[in-house]
N, CA and C atoms of all chains as a GROMACS GRO file, in nm:
protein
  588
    1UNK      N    1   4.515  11.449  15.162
    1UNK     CA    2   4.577  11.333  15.228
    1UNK      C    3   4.529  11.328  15.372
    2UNK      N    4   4.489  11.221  15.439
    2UNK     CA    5   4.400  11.181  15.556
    2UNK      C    6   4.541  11.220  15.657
    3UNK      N    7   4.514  11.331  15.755
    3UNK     CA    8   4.602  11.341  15.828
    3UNK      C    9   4.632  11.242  15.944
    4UNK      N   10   4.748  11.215  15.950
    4UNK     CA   11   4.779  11.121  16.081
    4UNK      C   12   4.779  11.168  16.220
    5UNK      N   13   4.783  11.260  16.245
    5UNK     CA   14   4.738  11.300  16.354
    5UNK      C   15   4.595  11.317  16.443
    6UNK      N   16   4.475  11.319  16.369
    6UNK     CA   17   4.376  11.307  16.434
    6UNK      C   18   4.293  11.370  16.289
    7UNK      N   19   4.153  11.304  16.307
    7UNK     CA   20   4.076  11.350  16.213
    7UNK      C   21   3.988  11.481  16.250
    8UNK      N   22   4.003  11.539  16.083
    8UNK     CA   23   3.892  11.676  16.130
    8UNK      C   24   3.810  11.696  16.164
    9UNK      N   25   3.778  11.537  16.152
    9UNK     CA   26   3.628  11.564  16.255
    9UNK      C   27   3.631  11.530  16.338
   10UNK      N   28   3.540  11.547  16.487
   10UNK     CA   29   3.534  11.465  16.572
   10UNK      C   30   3.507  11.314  16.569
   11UNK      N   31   3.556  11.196  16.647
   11UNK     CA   32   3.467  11.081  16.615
   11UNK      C   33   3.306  11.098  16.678
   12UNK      N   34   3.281  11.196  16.709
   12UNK     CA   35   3.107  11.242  16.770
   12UNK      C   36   3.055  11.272  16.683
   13UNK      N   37   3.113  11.308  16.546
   13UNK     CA   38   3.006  11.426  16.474
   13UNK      C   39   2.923  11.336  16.461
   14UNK      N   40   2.854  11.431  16.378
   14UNK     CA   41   2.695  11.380  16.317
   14UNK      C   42   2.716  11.285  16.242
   15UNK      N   43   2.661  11.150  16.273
   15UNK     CA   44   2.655  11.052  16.118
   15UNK      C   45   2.648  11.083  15.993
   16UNK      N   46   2.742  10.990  15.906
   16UNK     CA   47   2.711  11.072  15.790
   16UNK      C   48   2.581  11.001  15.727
   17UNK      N   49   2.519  11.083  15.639
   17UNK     CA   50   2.440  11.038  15.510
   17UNK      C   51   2.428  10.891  15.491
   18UNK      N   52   2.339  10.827  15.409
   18UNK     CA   53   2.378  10.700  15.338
   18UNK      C   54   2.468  10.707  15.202
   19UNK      N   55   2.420  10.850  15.154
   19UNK     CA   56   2.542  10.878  15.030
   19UNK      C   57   2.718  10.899  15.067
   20UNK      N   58   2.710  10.958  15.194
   20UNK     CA   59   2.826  10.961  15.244
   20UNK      C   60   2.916  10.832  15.261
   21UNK      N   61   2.852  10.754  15.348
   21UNK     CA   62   2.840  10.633  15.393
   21UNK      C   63   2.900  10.580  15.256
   22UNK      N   64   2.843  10.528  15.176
   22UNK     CA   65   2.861  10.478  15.061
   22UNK      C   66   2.977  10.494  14.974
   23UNK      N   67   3.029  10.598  14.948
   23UNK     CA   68   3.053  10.680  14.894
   23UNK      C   69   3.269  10.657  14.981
   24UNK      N   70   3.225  10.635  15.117
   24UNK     CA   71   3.338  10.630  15.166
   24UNK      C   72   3.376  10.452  15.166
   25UNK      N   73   3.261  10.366  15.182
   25UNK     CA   74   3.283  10.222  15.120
   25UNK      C   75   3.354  10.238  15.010
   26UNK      N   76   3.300  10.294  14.916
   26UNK     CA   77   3.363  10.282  14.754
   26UNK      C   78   3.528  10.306  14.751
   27UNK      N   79   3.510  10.433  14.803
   27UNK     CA   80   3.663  10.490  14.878
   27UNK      C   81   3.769  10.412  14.930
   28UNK      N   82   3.696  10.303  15.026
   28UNK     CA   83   3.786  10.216  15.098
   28UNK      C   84   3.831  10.100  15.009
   29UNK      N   85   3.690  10.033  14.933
   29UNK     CA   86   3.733   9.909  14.822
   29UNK      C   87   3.805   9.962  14.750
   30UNK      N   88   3.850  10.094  14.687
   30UNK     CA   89   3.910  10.094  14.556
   30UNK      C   90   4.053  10.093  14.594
   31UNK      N   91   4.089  10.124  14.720
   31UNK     CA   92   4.197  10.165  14.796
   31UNK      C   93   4.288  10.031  14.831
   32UNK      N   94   4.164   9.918  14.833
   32UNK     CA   95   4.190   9.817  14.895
   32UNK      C   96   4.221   9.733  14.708
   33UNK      N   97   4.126   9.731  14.638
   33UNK     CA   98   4.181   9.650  14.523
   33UNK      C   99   4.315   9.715  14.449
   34UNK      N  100   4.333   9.880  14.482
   34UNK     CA  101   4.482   9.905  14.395
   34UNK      C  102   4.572   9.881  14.483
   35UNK      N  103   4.541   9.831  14.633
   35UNK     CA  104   4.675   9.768  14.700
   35UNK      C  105   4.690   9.652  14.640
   36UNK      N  106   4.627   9.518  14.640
   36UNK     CA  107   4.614   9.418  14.595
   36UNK      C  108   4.681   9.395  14.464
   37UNK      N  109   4.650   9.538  14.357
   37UNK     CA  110   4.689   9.512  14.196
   37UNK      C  111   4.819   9.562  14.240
   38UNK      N  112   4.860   9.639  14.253
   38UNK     CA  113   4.983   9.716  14.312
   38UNK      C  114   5.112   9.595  14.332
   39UNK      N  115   5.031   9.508  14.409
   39UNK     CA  116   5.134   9.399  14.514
   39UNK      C  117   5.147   9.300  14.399
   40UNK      N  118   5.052   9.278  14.326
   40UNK     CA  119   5.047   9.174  14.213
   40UNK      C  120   5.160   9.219  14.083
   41UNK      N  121   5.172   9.367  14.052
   41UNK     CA  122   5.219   9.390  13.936
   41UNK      C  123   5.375   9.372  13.986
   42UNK      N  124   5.420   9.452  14.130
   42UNK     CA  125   5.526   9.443  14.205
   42UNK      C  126   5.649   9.288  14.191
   43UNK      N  127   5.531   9.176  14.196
   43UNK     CA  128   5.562   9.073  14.222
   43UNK      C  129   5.570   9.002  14.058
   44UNK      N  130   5.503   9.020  13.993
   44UNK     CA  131   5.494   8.992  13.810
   44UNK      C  132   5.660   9.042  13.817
   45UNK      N  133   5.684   9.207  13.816
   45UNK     CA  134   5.825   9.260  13.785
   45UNK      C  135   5.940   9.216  13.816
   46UNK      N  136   5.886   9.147  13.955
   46UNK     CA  137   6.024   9.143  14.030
   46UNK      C  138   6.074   8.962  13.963
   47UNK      N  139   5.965   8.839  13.936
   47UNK     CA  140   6.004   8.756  13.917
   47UNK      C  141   6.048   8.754  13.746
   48UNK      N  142   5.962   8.845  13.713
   48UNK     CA  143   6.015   8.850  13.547
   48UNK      C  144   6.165   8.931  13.523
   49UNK      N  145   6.234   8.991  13.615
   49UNK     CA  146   6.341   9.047  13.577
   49UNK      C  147   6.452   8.958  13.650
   50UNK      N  148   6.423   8.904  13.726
   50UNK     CA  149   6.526   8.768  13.791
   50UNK      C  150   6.500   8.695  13.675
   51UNK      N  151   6.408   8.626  13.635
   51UNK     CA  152   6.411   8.497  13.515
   51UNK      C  153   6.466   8.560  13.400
   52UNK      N  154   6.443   8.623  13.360
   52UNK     CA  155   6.516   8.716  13.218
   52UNK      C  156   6.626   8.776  13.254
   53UNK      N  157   6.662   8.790  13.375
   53UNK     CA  158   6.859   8.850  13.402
   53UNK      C  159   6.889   8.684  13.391
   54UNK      N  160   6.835   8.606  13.419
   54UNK     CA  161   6.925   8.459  13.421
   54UNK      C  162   6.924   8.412  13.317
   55UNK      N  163   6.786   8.435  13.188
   55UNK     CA  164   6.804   8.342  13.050
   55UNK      C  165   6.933   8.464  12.976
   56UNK      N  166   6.913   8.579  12.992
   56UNK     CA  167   6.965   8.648  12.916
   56UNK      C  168   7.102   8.772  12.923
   57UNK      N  169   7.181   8.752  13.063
   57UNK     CA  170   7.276   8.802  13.094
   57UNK      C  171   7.373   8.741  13.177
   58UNK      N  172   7.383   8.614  13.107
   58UNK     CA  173   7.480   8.487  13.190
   58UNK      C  174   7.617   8.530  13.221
   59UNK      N  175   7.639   8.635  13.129
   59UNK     CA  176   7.795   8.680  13.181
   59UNK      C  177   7.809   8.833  13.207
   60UNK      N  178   7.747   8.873  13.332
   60UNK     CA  179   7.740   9.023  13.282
   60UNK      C  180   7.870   9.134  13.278
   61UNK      N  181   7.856   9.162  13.161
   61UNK     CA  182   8.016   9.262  13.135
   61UNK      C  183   7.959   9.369  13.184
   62UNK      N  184   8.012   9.524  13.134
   62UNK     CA  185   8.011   9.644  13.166
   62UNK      C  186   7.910   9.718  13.112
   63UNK      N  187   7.836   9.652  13.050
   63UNK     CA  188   7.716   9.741  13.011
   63UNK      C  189   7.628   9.614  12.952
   64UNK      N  190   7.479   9.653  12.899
   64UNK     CA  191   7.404   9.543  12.830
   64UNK      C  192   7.437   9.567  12.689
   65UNK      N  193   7.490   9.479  12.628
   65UNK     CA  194   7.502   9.442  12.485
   65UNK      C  195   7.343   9.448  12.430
   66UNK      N  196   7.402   9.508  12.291
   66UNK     CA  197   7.243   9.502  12.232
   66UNK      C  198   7.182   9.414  12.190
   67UNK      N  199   7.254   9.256  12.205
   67UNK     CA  200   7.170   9.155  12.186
   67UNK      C  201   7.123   9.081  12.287
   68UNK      N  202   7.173   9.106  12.426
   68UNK     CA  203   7.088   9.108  12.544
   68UNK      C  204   7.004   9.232  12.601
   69UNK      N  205   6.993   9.335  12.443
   69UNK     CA  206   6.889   9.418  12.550
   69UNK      C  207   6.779   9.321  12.454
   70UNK      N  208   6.798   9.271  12.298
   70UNK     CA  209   6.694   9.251  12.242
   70UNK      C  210   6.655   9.089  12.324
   71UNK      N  211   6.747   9.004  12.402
   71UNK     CA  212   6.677   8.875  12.481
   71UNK      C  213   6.595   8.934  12.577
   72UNK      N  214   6.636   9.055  12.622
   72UNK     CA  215   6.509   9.074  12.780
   72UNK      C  216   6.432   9.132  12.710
   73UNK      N  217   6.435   9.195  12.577
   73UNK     CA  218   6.281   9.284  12.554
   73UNK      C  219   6.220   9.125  12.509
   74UNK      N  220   6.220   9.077  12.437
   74UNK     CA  221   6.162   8.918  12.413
   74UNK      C  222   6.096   8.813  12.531
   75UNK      N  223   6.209   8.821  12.628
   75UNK     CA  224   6.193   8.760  12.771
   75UNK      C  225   6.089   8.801  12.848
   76UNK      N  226   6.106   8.918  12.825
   76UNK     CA  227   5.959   8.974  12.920
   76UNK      C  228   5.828   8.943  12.866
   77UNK      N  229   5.816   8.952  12.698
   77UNK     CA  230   5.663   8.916  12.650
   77UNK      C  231   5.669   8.772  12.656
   78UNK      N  232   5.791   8.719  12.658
   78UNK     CA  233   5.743   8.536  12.650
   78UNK      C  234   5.684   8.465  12.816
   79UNK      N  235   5.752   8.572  12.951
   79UNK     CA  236   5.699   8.584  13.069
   79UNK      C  237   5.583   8.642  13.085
   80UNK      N  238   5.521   8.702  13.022
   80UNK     CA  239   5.400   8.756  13.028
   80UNK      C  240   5.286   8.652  12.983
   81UNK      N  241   5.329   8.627  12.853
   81UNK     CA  242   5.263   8.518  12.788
   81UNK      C  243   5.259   8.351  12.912
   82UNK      N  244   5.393   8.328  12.961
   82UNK     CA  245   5.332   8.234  13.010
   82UNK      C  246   5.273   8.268  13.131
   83UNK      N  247   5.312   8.377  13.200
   83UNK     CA  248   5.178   8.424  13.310
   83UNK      C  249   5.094   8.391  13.286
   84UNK      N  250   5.024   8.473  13.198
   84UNK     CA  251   4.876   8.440  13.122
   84UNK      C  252   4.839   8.297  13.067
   85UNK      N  253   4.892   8.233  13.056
   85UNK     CA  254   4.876   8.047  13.033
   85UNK      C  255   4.857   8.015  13.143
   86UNK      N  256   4.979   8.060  13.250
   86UNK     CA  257   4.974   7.988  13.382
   86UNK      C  258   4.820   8.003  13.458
   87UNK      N  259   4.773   8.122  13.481
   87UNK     CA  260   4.704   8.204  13.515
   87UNK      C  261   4.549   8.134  13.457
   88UNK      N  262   4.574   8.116  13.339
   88UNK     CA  263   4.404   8.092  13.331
   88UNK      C  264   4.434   7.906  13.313
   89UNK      N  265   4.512   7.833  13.291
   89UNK     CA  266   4.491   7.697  13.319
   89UNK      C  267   4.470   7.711  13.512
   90UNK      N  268   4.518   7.772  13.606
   90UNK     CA  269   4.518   7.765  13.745
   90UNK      C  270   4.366   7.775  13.778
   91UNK      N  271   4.311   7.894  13.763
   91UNK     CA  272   4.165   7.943  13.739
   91UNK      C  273   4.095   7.810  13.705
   92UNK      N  274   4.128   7.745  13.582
   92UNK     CA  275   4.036   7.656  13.523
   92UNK      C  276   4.068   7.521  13.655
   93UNK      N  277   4.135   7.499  13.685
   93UNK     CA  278   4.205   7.381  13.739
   93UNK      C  279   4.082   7.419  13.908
   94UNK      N  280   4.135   7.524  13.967
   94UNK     CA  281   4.058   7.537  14.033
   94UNK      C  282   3.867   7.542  14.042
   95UNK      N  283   3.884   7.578  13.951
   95UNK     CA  284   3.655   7.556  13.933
   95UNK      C  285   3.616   7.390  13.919
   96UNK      N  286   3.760   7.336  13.838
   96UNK     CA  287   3.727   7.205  13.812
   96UNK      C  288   3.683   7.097  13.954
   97UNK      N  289   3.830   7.144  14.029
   97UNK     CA  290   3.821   7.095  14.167
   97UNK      C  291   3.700   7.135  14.270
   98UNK      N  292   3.650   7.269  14.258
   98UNK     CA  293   3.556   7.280  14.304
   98UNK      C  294   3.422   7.217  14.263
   99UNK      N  295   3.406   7.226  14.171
   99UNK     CA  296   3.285   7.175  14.095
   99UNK      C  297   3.242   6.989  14.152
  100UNK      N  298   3.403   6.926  14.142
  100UNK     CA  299   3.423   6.755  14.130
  100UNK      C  300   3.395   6.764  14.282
  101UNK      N  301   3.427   6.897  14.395
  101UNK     CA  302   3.425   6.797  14.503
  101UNK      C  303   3.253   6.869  14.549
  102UNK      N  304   3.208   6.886  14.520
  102UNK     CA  305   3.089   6.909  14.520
  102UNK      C  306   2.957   6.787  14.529
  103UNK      N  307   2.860   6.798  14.593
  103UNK     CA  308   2.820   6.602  14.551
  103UNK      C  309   2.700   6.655  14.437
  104UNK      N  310   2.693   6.588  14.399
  104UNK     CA  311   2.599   6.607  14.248
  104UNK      C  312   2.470   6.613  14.256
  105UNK      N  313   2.388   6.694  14.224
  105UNK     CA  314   2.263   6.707  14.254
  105UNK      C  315   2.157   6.553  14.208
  106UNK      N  316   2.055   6.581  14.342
  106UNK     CA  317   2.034   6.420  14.348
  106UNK      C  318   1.886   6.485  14.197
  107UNK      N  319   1.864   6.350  14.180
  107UNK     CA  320   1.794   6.332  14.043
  107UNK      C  321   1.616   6.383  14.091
  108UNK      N  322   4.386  10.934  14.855
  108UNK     CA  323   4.376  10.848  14.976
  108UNK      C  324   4.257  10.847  14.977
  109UNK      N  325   4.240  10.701  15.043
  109UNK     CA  326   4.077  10.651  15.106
  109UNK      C  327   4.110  10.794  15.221
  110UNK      N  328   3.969  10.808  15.277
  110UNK     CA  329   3.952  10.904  15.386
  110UNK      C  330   3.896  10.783  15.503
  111UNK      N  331   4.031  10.781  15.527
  111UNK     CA  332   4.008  10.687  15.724
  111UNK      C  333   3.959  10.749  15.824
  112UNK      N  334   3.947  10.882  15.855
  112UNK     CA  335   3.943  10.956  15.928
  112UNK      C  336   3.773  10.962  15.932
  113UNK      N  337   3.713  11.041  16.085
  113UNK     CA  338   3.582  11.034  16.014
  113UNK      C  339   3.508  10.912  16.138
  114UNK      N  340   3.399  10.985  16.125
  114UNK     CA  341   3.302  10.875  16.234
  114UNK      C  342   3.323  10.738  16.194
  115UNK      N  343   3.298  10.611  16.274
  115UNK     CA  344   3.306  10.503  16.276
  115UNK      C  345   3.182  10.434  16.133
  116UNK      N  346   3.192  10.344  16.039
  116UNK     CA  347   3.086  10.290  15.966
  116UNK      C  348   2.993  10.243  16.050
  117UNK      N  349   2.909  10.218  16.006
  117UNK     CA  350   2.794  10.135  16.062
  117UNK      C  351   2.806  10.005  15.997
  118UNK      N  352   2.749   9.894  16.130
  118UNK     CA  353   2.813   9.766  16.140
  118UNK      C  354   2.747   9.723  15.989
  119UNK      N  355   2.645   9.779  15.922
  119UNK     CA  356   2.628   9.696  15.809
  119UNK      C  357   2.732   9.708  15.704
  120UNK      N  358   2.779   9.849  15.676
  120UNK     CA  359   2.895   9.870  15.564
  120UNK      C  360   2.979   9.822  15.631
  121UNK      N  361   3.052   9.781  15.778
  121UNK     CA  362   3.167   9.700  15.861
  121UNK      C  363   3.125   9.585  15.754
  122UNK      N  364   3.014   9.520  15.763
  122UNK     CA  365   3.024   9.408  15.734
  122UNK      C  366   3.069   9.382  15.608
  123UNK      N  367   3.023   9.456  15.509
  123UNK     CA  368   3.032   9.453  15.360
  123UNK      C  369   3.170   9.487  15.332
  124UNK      N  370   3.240   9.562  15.404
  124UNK     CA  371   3.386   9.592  15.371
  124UNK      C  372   3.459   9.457  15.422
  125UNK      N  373   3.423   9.390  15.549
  125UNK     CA  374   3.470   9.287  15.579
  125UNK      C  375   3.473   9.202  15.431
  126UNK      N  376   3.318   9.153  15.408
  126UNK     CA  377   3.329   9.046  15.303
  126UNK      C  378   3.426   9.075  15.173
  127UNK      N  379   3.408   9.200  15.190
  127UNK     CA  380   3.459   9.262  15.062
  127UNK      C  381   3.680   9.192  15.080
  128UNK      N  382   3.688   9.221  15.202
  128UNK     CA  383   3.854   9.218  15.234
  128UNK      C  384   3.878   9.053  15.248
  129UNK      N  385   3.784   8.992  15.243
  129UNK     CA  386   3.808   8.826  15.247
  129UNK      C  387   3.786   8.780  15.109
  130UNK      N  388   3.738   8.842  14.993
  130UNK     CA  389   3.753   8.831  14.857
  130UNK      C  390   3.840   8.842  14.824
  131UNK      N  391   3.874   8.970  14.831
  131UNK     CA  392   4.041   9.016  14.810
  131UNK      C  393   4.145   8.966  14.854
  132UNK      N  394   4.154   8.898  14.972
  132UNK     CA  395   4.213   8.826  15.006
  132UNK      C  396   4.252   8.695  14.936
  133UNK      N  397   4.127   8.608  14.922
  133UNK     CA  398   4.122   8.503  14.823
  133UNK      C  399   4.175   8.544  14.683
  134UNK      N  400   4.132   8.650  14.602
  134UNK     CA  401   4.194   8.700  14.503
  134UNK      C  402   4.350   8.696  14.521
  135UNK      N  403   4.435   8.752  14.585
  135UNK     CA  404   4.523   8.767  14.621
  135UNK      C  405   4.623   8.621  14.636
  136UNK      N  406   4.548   8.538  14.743
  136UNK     CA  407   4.635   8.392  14.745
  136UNK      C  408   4.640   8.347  14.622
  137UNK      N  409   4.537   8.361  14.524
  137UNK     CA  410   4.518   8.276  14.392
  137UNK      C  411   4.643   8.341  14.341
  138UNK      N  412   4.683   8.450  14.343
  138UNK     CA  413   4.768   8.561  14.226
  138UNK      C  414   4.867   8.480  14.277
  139UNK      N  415   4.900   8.492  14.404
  139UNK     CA  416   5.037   8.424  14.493
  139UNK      C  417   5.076   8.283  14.400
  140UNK      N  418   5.022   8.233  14.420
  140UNK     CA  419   4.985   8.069  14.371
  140UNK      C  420   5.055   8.110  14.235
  141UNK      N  421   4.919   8.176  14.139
  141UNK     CA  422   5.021   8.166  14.005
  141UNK      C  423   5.117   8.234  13.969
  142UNK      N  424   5.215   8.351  14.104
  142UNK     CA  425   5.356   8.385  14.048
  142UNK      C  426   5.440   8.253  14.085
  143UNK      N  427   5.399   8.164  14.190
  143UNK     CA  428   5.443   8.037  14.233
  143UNK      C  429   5.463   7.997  14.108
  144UNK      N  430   5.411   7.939  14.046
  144UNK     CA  431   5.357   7.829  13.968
  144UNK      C  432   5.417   7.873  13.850
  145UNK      N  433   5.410   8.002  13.768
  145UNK     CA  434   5.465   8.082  13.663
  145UNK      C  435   5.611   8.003  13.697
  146UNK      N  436   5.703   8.064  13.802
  146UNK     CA  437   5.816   8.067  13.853
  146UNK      C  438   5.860   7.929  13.814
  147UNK      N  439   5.798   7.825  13.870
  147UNK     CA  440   5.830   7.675  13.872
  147UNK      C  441   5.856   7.640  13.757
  148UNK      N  442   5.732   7.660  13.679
  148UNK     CA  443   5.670   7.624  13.503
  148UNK      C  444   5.808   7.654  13.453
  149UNK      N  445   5.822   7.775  13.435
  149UNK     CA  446   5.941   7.867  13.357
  149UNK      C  447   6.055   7.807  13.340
  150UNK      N  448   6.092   7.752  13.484
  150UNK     CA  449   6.231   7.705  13.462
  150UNK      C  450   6.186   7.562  13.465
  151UNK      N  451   6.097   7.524  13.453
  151UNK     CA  452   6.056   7.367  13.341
  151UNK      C  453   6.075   7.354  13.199
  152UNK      N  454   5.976   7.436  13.143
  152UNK     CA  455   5.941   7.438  13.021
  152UNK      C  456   6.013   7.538  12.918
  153UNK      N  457   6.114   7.597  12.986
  153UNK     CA  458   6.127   7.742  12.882
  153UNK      C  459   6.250   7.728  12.860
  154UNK      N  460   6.324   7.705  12.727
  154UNK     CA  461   6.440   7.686  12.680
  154UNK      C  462   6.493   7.775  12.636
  155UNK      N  463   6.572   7.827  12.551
  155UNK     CA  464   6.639   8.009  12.514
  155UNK      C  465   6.528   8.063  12.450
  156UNK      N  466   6.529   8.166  12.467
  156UNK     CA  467   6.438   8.334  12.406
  156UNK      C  468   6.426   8.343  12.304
  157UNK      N  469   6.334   8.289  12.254
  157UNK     CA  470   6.323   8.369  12.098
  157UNK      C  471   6.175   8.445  12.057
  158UNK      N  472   6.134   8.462  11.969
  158UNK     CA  473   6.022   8.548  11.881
  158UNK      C  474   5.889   8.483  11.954
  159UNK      N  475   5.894   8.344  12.005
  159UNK     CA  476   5.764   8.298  12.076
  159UNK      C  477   5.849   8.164  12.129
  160UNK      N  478   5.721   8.092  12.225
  160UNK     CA  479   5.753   7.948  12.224
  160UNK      C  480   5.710   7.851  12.151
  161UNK      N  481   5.810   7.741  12.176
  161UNK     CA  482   5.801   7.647  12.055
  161UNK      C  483   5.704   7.533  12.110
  162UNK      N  484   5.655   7.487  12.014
  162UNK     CA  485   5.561   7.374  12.016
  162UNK      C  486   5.567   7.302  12.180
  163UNK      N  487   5.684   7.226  12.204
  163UNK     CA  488   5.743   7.176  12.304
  163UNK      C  489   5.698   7.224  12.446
  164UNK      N  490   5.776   7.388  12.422
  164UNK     CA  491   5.734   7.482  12.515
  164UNK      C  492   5.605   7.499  12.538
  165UNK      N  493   5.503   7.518  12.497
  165UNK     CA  494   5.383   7.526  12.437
  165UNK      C  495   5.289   7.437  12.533
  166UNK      N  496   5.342   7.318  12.505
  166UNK     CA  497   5.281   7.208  12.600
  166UNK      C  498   5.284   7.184  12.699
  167UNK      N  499   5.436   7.211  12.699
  167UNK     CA  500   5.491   7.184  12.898
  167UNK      C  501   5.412   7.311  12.979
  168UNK      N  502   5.388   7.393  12.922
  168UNK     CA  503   5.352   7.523  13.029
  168UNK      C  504   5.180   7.493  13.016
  169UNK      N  505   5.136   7.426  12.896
  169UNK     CA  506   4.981   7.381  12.931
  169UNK      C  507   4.974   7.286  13.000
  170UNK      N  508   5.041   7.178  12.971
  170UNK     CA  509   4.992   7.089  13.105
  170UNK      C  510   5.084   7.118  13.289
  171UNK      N  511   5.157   7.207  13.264
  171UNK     CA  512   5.226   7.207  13.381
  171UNK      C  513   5.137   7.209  13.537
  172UNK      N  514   5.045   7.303  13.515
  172UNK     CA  515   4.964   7.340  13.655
  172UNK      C  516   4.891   7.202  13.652
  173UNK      N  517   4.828   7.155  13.577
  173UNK     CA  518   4.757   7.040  13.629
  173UNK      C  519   4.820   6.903  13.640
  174UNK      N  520   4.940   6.878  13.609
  174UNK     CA  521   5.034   6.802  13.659
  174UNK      C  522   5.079   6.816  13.805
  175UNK      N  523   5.088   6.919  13.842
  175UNK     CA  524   5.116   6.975  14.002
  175UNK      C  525   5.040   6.979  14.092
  176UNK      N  526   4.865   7.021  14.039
  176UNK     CA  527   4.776   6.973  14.086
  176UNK      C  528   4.793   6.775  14.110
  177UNK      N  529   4.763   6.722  14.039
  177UNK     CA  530   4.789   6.573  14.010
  177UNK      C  531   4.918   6.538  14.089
  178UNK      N  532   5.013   6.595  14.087
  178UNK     CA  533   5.143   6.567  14.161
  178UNK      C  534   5.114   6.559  14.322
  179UNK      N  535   5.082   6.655  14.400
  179UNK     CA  536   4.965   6.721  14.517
  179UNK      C  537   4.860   6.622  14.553
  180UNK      N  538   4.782   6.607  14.455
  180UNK     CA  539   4.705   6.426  14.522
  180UNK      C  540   4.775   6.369  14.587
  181UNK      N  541   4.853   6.317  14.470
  181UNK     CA  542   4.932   6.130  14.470
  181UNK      C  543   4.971   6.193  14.600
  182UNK      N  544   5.070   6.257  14.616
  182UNK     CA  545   5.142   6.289  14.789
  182UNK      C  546   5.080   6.288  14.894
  183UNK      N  547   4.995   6.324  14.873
  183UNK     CA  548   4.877   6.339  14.995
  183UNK      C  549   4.807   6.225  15.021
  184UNK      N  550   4.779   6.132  14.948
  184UNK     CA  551   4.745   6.002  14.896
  184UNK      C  552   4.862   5.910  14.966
  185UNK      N  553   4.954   5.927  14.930
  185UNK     CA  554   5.090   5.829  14.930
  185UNK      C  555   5.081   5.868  15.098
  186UNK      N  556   5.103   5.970  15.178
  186UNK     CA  557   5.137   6.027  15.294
  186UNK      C  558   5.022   5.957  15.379
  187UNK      N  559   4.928   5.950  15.316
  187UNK     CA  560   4.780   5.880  15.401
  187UNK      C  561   4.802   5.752  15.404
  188UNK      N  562   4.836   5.679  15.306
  188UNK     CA  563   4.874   5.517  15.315
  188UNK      C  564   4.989   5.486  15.414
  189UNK      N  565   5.112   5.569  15.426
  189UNK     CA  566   5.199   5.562  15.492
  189UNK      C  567   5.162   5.573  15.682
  190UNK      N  568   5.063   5.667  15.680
  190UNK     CA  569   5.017   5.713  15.784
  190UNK      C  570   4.933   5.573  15.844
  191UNK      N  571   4.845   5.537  15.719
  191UNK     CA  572   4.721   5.447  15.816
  191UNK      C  573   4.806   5.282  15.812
  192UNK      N  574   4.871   5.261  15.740
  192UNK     CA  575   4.967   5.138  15.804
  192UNK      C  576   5.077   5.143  15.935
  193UNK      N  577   5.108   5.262  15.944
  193UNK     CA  578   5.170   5.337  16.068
  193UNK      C  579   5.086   5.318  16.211
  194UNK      N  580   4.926   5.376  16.188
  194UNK     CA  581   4.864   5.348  16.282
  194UNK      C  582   4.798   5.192  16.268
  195UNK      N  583   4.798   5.134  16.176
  195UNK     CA  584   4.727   4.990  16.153
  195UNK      C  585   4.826   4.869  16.300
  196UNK      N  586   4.972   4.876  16.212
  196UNK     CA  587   5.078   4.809  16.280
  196UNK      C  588   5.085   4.821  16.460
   0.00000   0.00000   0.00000
C-alpha cells in the first residue's frame, strides 16, 4: 500500500525505465477504470434496491415475508434487464445523433 | 494500489493518462445518464413484478430513451421560438 507519508523514493531518483514507466501507466488506468466500475455498480445497487423496496414492500411489517423476498429476487433481474435495454437503446441513440449531426461527405 | 509515489511521469505518459481520464470521464457521464434514464423509464413503463415483462412493458422501455431524446429537441426548439420572438418584438 503506497504510503501517505512520503514516497520511498526520492522525487530525484533515477528515472525509471520505459518498462517501468509503462508498467506504472497500466497501474494508474486500471486503478482509474475499477474506480469508475466501482461507482457504476454502487449506483446500479443503490437505485435497484429503492425501486424494488417500493414495487415490493409497500407495507413493511417485521420481517420480509417470503413472497416479498420472492418480488425483490424477480425485481432485481427485471431492473437489470431494463438497465440493459436502457443502456444499449442510449448508446444507439447517441451514435445516431452523432453520426446525423455530422455533414455528409461531399460526393 | 496504483503506486503514486515515485518520480514524476514524463509529459508524454502525463499526456496519455490525461486522454486516458477524459475517456473515462465521458464513459462515466454516459453511465450517469443511463442510471438517469433507467430510473425515469422504470417508473413509466414497469407495472407489478412478475417472471418477465409484458409485451406493453416491453415497448415502453424500448421506445422510452428516444422519446426523451425527441422530448429534449421539441424544448429546446419551443424555448428558441419563444426566445427569438422575445428578441424580434
Amino acid at each position: 500500500m503506497t504510503s501517505f507519508f512520503g514516497a520511498s523514493r526520492t522525487p530525484t531518483a533515477t528515472p525509471s525505465s520505459p518498462a517501468e514507466t509503462a508498467a506504472r501507466v497500466e497501474n494508474l488506468k486500471n486503478s482509474i477504470r475499477n474506480e469508475v466500475a466501482l461507482q457504476n455498480a454502487q449506483e446500479l445497487m443503490s437505485k435497484l434496491t429503492e425501486k424494488c423496496y417500493v414495487k415490493c414492500v409497500p407495507k413493511p411489517g417485521s420481517d420480509l415475508s417470503s413472497s416479498e423476498q420472492k418480488c425483490l429476487a424477480q425485481c432485481m433481474d427485471r431492473y437489470l434487464e431494463a438497465f440493459d435495454m436502457i443502456n444499449r437503446t442510449y448508446v444507439a441513440r447517441l451514435k445516431k445523433e452523432r453520426i446525423e449531426s455530422q455533414p455528409s461527405d461531399s460526393l | 494500489m496504483a503506486d503514486i509515489a515515485g518520480p514524476n511521469l514524463d509529459p508524454a505518459s502525463q499526456k496519455e493518462l490525461q486522454q486516458f481520464i477524459e475517456t473515462e470521464q465521458a464513459h462515466a457521464r454516459v453511465q450517469s445518464q443511463v442510471h438517469n434514464l433507467t430510473s425515469l423509464c422504470w417508473d413509466k413503463c414497469v407495472g407489478s413484478i412478475s417472471s418477465g415483462f409484458s409485451g406493453k412493458e416491453q415497448s415502453c422501455l424500448a421506445n422510452c430513451v428516444d422519446r426523451f431524446f425527441d422530448t429534449s429537441s421539441y424544448l429546446v426548439r419551443k424555448i428558441e421560438e419563444k426566445r427569438a420572438f422575445a428578441g424580434a418584438s
